[in-house]
Each structure stands twice: as C-alpha cells, then as structure tokens.
N, C-alpha and C positions, 0 to 999 in steps of 0.2 A: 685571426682578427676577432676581438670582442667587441658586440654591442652595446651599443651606447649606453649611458647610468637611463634608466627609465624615470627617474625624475625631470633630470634634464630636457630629454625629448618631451614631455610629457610638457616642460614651461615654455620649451621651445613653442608646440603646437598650439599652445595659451596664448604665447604671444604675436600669435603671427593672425589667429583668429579674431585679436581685439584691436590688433595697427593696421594689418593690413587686411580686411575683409574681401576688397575686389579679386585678390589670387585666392584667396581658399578653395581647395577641391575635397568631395568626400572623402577617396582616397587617400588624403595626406596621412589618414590613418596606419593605411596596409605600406607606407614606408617603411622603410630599415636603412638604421642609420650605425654605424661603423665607431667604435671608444675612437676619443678623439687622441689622433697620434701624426707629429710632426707639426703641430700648429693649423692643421685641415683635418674638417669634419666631412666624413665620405658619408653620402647618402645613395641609398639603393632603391633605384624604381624599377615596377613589377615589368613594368614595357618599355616599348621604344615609345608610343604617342607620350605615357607619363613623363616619360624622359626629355621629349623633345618640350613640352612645356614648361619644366623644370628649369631647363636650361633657358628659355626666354622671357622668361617672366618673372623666376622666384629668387634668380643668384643673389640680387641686391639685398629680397626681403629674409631671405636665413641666412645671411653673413650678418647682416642688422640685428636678429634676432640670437641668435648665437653667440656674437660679442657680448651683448646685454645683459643676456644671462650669467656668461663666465665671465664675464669684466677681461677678459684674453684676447689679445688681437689674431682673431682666427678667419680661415678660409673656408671656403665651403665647394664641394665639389660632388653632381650628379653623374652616377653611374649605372648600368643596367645590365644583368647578365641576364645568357637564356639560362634554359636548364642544364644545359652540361657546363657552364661556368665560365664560358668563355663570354666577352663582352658586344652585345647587341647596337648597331649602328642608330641612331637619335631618329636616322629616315626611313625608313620601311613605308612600304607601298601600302599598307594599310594604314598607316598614322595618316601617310599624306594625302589619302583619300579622303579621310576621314575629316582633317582640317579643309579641305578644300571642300565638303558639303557644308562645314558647319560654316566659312563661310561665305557659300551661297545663298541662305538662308538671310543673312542678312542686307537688306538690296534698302535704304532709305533717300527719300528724297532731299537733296539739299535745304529746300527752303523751308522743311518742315520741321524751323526752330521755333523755341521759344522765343528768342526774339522778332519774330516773324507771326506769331501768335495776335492777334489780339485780343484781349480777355474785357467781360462785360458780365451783368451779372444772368445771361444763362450759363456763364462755363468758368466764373470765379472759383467753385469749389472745387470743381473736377483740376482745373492749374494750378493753384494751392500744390495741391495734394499728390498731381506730377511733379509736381518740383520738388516737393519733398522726399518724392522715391527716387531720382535723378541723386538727389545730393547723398540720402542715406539710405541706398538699396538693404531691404530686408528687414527696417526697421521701424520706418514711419507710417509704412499702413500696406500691409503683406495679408492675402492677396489684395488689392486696390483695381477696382472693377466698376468701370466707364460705361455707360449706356447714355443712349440718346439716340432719335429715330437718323435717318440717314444725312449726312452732307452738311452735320453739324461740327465738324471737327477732330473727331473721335481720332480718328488716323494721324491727323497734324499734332497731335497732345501727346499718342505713345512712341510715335518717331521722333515727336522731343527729347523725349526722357531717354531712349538710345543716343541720341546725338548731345546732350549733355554730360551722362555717364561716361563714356567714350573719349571725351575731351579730358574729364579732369581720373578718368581710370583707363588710358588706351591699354591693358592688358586687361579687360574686363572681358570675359565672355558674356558675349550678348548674344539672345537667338530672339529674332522678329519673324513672325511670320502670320499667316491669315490662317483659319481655325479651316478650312477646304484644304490647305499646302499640308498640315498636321495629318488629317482623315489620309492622304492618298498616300502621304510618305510612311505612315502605319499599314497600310494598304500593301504597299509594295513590299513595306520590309517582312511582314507575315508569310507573302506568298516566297519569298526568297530566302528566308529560313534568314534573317538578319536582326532579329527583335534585340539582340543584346546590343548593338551597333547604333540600332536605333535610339535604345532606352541611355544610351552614353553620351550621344549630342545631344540629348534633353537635359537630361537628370544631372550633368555639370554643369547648367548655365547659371551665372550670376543673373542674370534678367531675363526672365522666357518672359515676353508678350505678345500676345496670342487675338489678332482682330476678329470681329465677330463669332465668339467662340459658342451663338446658339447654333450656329451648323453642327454642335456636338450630340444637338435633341435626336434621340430614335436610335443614335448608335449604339447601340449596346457594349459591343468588345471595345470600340474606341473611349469612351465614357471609361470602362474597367482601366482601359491601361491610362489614361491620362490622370485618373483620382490617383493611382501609384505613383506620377511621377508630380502632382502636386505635392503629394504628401513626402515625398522626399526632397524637394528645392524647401518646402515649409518648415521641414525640420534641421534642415539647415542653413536658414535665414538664409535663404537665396529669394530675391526678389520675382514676385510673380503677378504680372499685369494683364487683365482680361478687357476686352470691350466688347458688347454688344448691340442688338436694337432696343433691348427691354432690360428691365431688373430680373435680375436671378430668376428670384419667385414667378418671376412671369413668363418663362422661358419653358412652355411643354414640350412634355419628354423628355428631361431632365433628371436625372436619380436625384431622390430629395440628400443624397450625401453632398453630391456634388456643390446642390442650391445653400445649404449650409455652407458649406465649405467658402464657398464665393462671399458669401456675408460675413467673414468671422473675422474680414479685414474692414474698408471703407468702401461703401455702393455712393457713387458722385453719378450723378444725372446731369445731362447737357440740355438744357433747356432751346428752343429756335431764337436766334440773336433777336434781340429789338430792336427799333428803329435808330437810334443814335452806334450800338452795335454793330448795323448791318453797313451805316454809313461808314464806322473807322475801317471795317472790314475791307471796303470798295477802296478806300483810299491809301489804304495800307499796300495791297495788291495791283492796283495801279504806280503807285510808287517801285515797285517791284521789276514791272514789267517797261519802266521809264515812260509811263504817260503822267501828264499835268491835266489835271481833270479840273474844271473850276467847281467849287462848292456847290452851288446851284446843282451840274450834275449829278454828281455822286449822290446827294439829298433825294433827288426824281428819280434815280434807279433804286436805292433805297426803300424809297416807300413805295414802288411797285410791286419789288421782288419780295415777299414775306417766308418763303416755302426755307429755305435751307443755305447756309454758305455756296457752295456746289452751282447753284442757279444763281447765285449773285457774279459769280467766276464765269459762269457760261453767257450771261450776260457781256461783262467787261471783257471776253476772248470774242464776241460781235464784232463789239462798237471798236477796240482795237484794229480788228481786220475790215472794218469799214472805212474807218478812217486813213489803214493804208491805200484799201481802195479808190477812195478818194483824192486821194496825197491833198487828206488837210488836218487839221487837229481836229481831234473827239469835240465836238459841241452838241448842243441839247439838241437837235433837228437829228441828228448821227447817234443821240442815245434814244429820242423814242424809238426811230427807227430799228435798232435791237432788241427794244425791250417788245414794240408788235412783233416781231417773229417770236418771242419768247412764249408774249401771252396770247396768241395767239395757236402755239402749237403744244399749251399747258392744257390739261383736262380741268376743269369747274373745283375748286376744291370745297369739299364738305364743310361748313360754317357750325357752329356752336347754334345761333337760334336755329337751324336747319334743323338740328339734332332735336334742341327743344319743342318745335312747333312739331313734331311728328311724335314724340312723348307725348305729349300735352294731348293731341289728337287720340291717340291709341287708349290713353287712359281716361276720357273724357273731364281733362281738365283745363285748365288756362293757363298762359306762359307765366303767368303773374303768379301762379299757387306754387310753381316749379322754384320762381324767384324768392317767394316770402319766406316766410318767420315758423311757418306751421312745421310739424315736424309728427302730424297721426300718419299712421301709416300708409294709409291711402295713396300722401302726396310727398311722403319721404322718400318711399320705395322707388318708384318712375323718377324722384331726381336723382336719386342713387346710380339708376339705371344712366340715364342722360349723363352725370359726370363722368359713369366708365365709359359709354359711347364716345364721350369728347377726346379721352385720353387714347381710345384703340383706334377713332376716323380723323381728327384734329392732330394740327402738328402746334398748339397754343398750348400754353404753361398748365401746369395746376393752378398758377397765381391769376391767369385768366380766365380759365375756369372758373374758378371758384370766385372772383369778381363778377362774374356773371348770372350765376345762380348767387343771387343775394347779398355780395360781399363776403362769400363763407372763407376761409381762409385755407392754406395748401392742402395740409392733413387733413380736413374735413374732406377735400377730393381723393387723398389718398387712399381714407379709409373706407370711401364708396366704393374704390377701383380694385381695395382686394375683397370686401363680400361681397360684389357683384360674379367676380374672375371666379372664386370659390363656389357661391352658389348657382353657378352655370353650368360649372362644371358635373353639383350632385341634381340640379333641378331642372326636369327635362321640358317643363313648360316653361322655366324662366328663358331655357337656351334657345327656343323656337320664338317665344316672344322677341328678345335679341336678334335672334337670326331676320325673323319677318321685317324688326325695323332696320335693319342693316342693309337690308335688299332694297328697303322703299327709298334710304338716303344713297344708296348708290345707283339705282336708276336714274333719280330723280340728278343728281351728278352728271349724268353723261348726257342725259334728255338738254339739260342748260349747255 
C-alpha cells in the first residue's frame, strides 16, 4: 500500500484547520494516510484513544474534506494497528480512562448561561469578549483573562462560553476546571509517573479555562509545566481563558513570563454591579427560582446589599425560605427581615473617606488637599497612596475612586495603583507606612 500524494494530505489538513477548527488535534499531523484505492481513503492513527476520536467526531469532516479537494465522491475510513500489524480495537482500557477523566473535568452548572447573565456596565467588556471566544475560539482574544474581586460573576461568564461552545460545536473538547483541581491533578500525576497522560487531557483542549488561576503564585514546577502547555494550546489557536482576583501584573509570585503571557491577549475587569445592575440582577434570579417580587422589593434589597452578586443571591435564598416559612409571598416586612440577618452578620466594610481621613491624618494634611487640583509632591504622593488603598480595601470602581479624589478619571487611579504596588515592593518605608495604615483601617473596621 502507498501513501498518500503529500500534497493532497497537506490541503486536506489546510482544509480541515480553516472549516472545521472545533475537531483539530495537534496530532492530526503524526497521521498516515493510505494512496487513495477503491474510491476510500484509509487513514492510520498512532492509537486506539486517536482512533476512537477519529471515529466520532471527524468521519463527516475528512469525507467533506477529501471530496473538495479531489472533486471524487470518496470514503473515508479510520484504522490503527499495533506494532506487529495486526489491527488495535478503538476501546482500550486506557483511552477509556482517559475520556472518562477528561470528562470529569468538566461539571457546569445549568443556569450559568449567557442568557441568564445580566450584563451592566461593570461587566459589559469582560461579556463582549466571552461571547466572542464562545463564537470564535482561538481567535478573538486568546488568552482572554477575567479578574474582578469575588462574587462578581467571574464563574457565571466562563461557564457561559463552555455552554455556548458546546451547543453550537458538541464535538469540541472542552476542559473547565478551577486552578486548585490543575495544582493537585499535576500533583498526583508527578507522584505516579503519569505527566505524559496528564499533558494529553490538557494540551488537546479546544477551550482550557481555568478559575482563579492566582493559586498558580509560589508554585514553582506547576507555573513550569502550565507555561508549556499554554504555549502549546497558543500555538495552535486553541482557545485559553483564565480568571482571577486581580490583573496579571498584580498577582505575586508569578513568573514575569507567565504575567506576559496572560497580557498578550485581553485583561477585562469586572467591576461590583451598581445599583440599577444589582436590581436586574435580583429580579432576573427571582424570576429563576419562580418568585414575583414587586419592584419596591427588589429596589430595597438592592440598595442595601453593595458588596458583590454572591450576597445579593444569599439574600434572595432568605427571603425565599422565609416566605416558605411563612406560607405567604416575599414582601418588604419578609425582605428587611433578611436583609437584618445579612447585615447584621456582615463585618463594617472599609469606606473610601475612611481610607482618606486616615491619609490625610498620617500626612498632616486635609481631606480637601487629597481632593484638589494640586499635584507637588507632598500631596500627590499620599493620594496616590489613598487610591491604591482604595482599590486593595474597597470593592468600588476606579470610576469611583477616582470621582472621589477630585473627579480624576479611571487611568489616573490606575496609574496610582501600579507605582504605588511597584514602589512597595522596592521601598521599605513606603511598605511599613502602607502596612501601619492598613492596620489603623482594619481595626478601626472591626472596632465599628
């Protein structure tokens, strides 16, 4: 039997990389494929797992591919031999291990669609921009890396983009999982002599996203092997979505390859809903769980709860369970009612003047020099100082911030919070200064 004209294969695997991107495997390279004879084209995979995927996934897209090229109405047909030549069965106890980890890995929750989203503008850019990697994995913004502090959504936006992929590529591999599940299953597979097993349910995924993936700060061997298999889903447009608490840059203990690496696609920040935000949010999730909330409510728990979606939820799973308690409908007597156990068992949250009158204090200046126009050093320095405190104690915007101190605008906080972050790092009285006020606003927190 001769192989195949090496051009042909060659347009074949052109063609299958530019129609059909959701199948591509690295591998499709190490195929061998058979001179076409009988009006079928025989294709040889190196394994059974290759084999068994072949078979479920790709028949439609190389007979599609194959005719187009030869203008020939032909067949296509997956085969595998061992090494002595005789032909290997598609099921083997290792393929089928091996698909039943990969997927375990992926465990999503139903309601965590995009239409189930509500979008506002702390999290218009970060949904944008899932929805763009949902539609064109690999291409519209690779890697594309979600930060925002907790129970802002972060989870509900990349378990969209699984659950949209999925619908319109059900033969997409997809691997979801949280940056803890990554560290222990590298963990394990070290100690058990398994890293090539390992590196093969990663390194073929159409979609790896990976939740809070600053748990990867201080590891050392983990950081090594995870920059290898970025760099291989990235050189083969396999889409790669990260989430965090913070931006890149702001993640200590990070190899500066990796903090690169994370930047060379789209950094989206999720800002804490606002108030018209936090009300669609309520009424969206009510609608969900079949309560009819009147307006009035939803508005009152709204404007109590500021901290994060997560305590908006924790909220409305109350007044639900009180109102069954009651066997009557959720009313505003049934929502304070929740909302005192909430804020009641919330700790004082750190305020912005909080931050500033304890600046102002330390530097012997007034709230109003922190506010103004001036910009000597004196009184740039300590607001500098005060905006990064706002963004590392505060769950409020940059755009609040920076309303706050004088109407300065996003960037101007932004670019406080990395030469503050930067010179804390090299300047051991700026970090003890920091430290000193860090300590006065969190006692002074739990004292309230």
């Amino acid at each position: 039997m001769t192989r195949l004209d090496t051009g042909i294969w060659e347009q074949l695997l052109t063609y299958l990389r530019a129609n059909h991107r959701g199948i591509n495997r690295v591998w499709f390279d190490q195929l061998r494929a058979d001179d076409l004879e009988h009006g079928a084209l025989t294709i040889h995979a190196a394994d059974a797992g290759q084999l068994r995927y072949l078979q479920r996934y790709c028949s439609r897209a190389f007979t599609e591919g194959i005719q187009t090229i030869t203008g020939r109405l032909l067949s296509v047909e997956f085969v595998c031999t061992d090494g002595n030549g005789s032909f290997a069965a598609a099921e083997t106890e290792d393929a089928s291990e091996a698909f039943k980890r990969r997927d375990r890995l992926v465990r999503l929750n139903g309601d965590y669609s995009f239409d189930n989203l509500v979008v506002g503008p702390c999290n218009r850019l970060a949904h944008a921009a899932c929805v763009a990697v949902s539609e064109a994995p690999g291409h519209s913004y690779n890697p594309l890396f979600v930060h925002g502090t907790v129970g802002l959504g972060k989870t509900h936006m990349l378990q969209a983009i699984c659950h949209a992929l999925l619908d319109h590529t059900p033969g997409a591999e997809v691997v979801y999982l949280t940056c803890e599940t990554f560290v222990n299953e590298f963990i394990e597979a070290v100690e058990a002599g398994k890293l090539q097993e390992f590196r093969y349910q990663y390194r073929q995924a159409d979609l790896l996203i990976i939740d809070d993936i600053q748990f990867l700060a201080g590891r050392e061997r983990t950081q090594e092997e995870f920059f290898h298999t970025f760099n291989t889903l990235h050189q083969y447009k396999k889409q790669i979505v990260l989430s965090a608490d913070c931006s890149p840059s702001d993640i200590a203990g990070l190899e500066e390859r990796l903090t690169s690496r994370f930047n060379w696609g789209l950094v989206a920040r999720v800002d804490p809903p606002c108030l018209e935000t936090r009300n669609a949010i309520l009424r969206k999730k009510a609608k969900l769980r079949g309560l009819d909330l009147a307006p009035e409510v939803t508005m009152h728990i709204a404007s109590q709860v500021s901290a994060n979606t997560r305590e908006l939820e924790g909220v409305l799973n109350r007044l639900h369970g009180l109102a069954a308690l009651e066997k009557c409908e959720p009313n505003m007597e049934l929502a304070k009612a929740a909302l005192g156990q909430t804020l009641n068992a919330a700790p004082a949250q750190i305020q912005i003047a909080d931050i500033a009158g304890i600046v102002a204090r330390r530097f012997s200046l007034k709230i109003s020099d922190l506010q103004g126009k001036k910009r000597s050093r004196s009184i740039a320095l300590p607001r500098q100082m005060a905006m990064y405190l706002c963004r590392r104690l505060t769950r409020h915007s940059l755009e609040e911030v920076g309303a706050y101190f004088g109407g300065r605008d996003h960037t101007t906080v932004l670019h406080a919070n990395r030469l503050i972050h930067e010179r804390r790092q090299q300047d051991d009285d700026m970090h003890k200064q920091l430290l000193d006020i860090e300590n006065r606003l969190n006692r002074k927190s739990v004292s309230e």
